[in-house]
C-alpha positions, 0 to 999 in steps of 0.5 A: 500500500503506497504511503508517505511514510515519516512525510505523511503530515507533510503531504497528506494535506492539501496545501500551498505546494512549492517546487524547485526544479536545476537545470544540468551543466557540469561545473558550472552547478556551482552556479546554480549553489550561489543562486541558491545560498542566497534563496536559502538566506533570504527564506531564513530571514523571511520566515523567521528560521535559525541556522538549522532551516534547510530548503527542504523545509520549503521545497516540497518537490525537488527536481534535477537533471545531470549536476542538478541531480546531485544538487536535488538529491542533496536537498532533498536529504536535507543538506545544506547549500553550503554542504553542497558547495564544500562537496563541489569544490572538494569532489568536482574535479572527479567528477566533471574536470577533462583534464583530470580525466584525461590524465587519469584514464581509469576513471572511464573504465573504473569510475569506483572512487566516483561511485564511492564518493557518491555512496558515501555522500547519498547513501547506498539506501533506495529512493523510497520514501519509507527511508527516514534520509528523505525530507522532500519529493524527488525527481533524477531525470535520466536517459535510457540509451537502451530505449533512447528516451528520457526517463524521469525517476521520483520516489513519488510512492503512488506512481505506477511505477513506483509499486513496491509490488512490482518486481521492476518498481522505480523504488529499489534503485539505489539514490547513489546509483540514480544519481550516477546515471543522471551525471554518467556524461559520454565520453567522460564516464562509462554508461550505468547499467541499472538491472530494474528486475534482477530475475528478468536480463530484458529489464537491464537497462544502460544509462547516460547523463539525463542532460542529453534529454529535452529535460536538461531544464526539467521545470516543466517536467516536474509540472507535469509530474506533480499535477497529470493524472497519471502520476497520481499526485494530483496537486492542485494547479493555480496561481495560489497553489502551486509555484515553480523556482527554477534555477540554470546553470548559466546561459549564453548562445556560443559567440562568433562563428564555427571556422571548422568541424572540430569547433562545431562537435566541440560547441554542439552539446553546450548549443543543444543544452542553451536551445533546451533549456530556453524551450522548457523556460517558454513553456513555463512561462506560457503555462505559468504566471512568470513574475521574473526571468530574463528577456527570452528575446526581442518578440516574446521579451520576458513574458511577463503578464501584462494589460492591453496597455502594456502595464505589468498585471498587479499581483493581486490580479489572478491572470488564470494561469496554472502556476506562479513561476520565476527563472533565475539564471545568469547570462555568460556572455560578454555583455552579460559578464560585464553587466554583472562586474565580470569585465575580466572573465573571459564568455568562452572560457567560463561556459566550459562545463568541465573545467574545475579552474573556474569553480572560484569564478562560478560561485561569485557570479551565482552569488551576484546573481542571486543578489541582483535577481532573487527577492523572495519577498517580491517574488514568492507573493502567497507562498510565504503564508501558508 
């Protein structure tokens, strides 16, 4: 029988619910921390919190793909922002650097002192919630390369999925190893191979890093998922009742132009993941109420609710969309580094997503950022009451 366990009181009433969605990137998660420490300060301030206050005591869904899995997974369990940083700059050479990797060639073939890492960080429990480590809902979006298609992992107990009466059911799966597949990046580390029913070879499936799906911004995915039928959560939708905070990792489109193949191979899967991440943030934005993000461009600008007069709809004034919503992100291109007092970082070289050089530089512009972007007073509205 599917239940909530030790969260029962938590999710068993019906409630204002907040979701917090991360976009992948590699390194540059570190950004995604900044932005995040100061969402986590100025929620403490706000609700009157003392040093204990998690963002799992706000977040009641959690969501990540690739390096914002392992940033969810960590939430989710109730580690602090600040824990997590300490894990990215202690561990983010193993886990994203290509030089260290290169240098190190057993790591594709023996990838074990990740993978202990990981364990020793995430536990070596499954993802059900009858564990006590969990304090939020969870969403790990992968990539079945078996079947080519995305598949979003939850430990959401009443998913079809997720019956525990089902040998192949989505629970049994270790976090570490999930969290595994999620950031299993090709050509950096070898794909995971997860078995969803030992007594059944046909439900052995390989894995590759969930940022080569559509989902490397998973918000409306993680909309999808708390409120379709399907999945059995069924959480009310509604300017008031339901709010996504979704976060990136950085975006900017690749200055100048490809003078040969080898540029174009090597820029592709950061133009694929900016092309992404934009659509999913459209239809955030189409479907839900934004009240921040950045101009998407010249025609849509930043979609922002506004009269047939051009003014911004007052908060007070319910515009009939299924969510508030607001994206904050940092734009890594030389105007935007020097908009933000970065004169002196190079665009081509901060948007490496696999270089843990940049971890220094990374953390202080997702902490401008939070600083320039992130007003939970303004922006939360409603959901700072209950």
């Amino acid at each position: 029988m599917a239940n909530w366990g030790h969260l029962q009181n938590r999710y068993e009433t019906i409630k204002k619910r907040k979701m917090l969605a991360l976009d992948g990137g590699g390194i540059r998660g570190v950004l995604t921390l900044g932005i995040l420490a100061e969402i986590e300060q100025q929620l403490k301030t706000e609700l009157k919190k003392d040093d204990s206050f998690r963002l799992s005591d706000y977040f009641d869904y959690i969501g990540g793909t690739s390096t914002g899995a392992i940033i969810a997974a960590g939430l989710s369990l109730g580690m602090s922002v600040n824990q997590l940083m300490k894990f990215y700059e202690d561990k983010g050479e193993a886990m994203f650097d290509k030089a260290f990797l290169l240098n190190k060639v057993k790591y594709f073939y023996n990838d074990g002192p990740l993978l202990a890492q990981l364990k020793q960080t995430f536990g070596s429990h499954d993802i059900g919630l009858e564990n006590e480590a969990f304090k939020t809902l969870l969403l790990v979006v992968t990539m079945n390369r078996s079947t080519d298609s995305p598949w979003p992992i939850s430990n959401n107990p009443f998913a079809k999925y997720n019956d525990r009466s089902r040998p192949d059911c989505n629970l049994k799966i270790p976090l570490y190893q999930l969290v595994r597949a999620s950031t299993a990046a090709p050509a950096y580390f070898r794909p995971e191979t997860l078995q969803w029913d030992p007594k059944n070879p046909d439900k052995t499936f390989v894995f590759v890093d969930g940022g080569v799906t559509p989902y490397n911004n998973p918000a409306f995915l993680l909309y999808r998922m708390a409120t379709q039928r399907a999945y059995r959560l069924n959480w009310e939708t509604g300017e008031d009742k339901l709010m996504i905070v979704s976060i990136g990792t950085g975006a900017a489109p690749t200055e100048g132009i490809y003078s040969n193949l080898l540029d174009t191979l090597k820029e592709l899967p950061g133009n694929l993941m900016y092309a992404m991440q934009v659509d999913q943030d459209i239809n955030c934005r189409t479907v839900g109420r934004c009240v921040f993000g950045a101009p998407i461009d010249r025609e849509l600008h930043d979609m922002v609710p506004m009269d047939s007069a051009g003014n911004i709809i007052d908060d007070t004034t319910d515009t009939n969309r299924h969510f508030r919503y607001m994206r904050y992100n940092a734009d890594l291109s030389t105007k935007g580094l020097i908009d933000l007092g970065f004169d002196k970082i190079d665009s081509n070289d901060i948007r490496q997503m696999d270089s843990v050089k940049n971890i220094g530089k990374l953390k202080e512009i997702g902490e401008k950022v939070g600083q320039e972007q992130v007003s939970v007073k303004n922006h939360f509205g409603p959901f700072l009451k209950e």
